[in-house]
C-alpha positions, 0 to 999 in steps of 0.5 A: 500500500506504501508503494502504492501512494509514493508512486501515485505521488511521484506520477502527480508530480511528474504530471505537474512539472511536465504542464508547468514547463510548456508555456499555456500561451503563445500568443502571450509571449508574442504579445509582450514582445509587440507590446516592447516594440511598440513602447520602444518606438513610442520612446523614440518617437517621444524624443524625436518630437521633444527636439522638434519642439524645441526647434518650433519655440525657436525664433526667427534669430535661432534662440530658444525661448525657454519660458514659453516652452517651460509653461507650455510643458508645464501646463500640458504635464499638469493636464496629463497629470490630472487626466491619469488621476482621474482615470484611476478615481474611475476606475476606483468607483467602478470596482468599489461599486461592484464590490457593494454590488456583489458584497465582495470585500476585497473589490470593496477595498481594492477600489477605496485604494484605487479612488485615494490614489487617483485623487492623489494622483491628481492634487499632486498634478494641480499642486505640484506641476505649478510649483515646478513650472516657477521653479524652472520660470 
């Protein structure tokens, strides 16, 4: 009988490491690649279009000026900011309502921290960015 459940365990196990080597999805994995791509080339494109900006902030004499540009990206930061905190305060209410909806405590947790983060998202964005944009003014 001993023999019996030490070989059953040994199948099981033997079962288990042989699924858990073998990737369940492909496509998965070819998806994070894109996905690697995809950011690199945003990067990329995101500095490129960085410098061009520059270059437009230019005047006709060839000189930057930086305090229209400083404001400009300040106050482009601070919407962007803004718009990140809000997208989590919703997404905060909606899971703390299908929490109270579904009686779930964690949904009901998980969205109260996701409702505070995104409203400290966004007071950091209308404080913070201001302040920023007076100590580079």
């Amino acid at each position: 009988m001993n023999e019996l459940n030490i070989s059953a365990v040994d199948a099981t196990a033997m079962e288990t490491a042989a699924t858990t080597s073998a990737p369940k999805h492909k496509w998965l994995s070819k998806l994070t690649r894109g996905a690697k791509k995809a950011t690199m080339f945003c990067t990329v494109a995101g500095i490129m279009a960085s410098t061009c900006a520059t270059q437009a902030f230019a005047a006709g004499t060839g000189a930057v000026d930086t305090s229209s540009f400083i404001s400009t990206a300040c106050t482009v930061l601070k919407s962007v900011i803004c718009l990140i905190g809000a997208g989590v305060g919703v997404w905060g209410v909606v899971n703390l309502l299908e929490g109270y909806g579904n009686d779930n405590p964690g949904a009901k947790s998980q969205g109260m921290k996701q409702l505070m983060a995104g409203g400290g998202v966004a007071l950091i964005g209308t404080t913070l960015v201001p302040l920023l944009s007076g100590l580079f003014g």
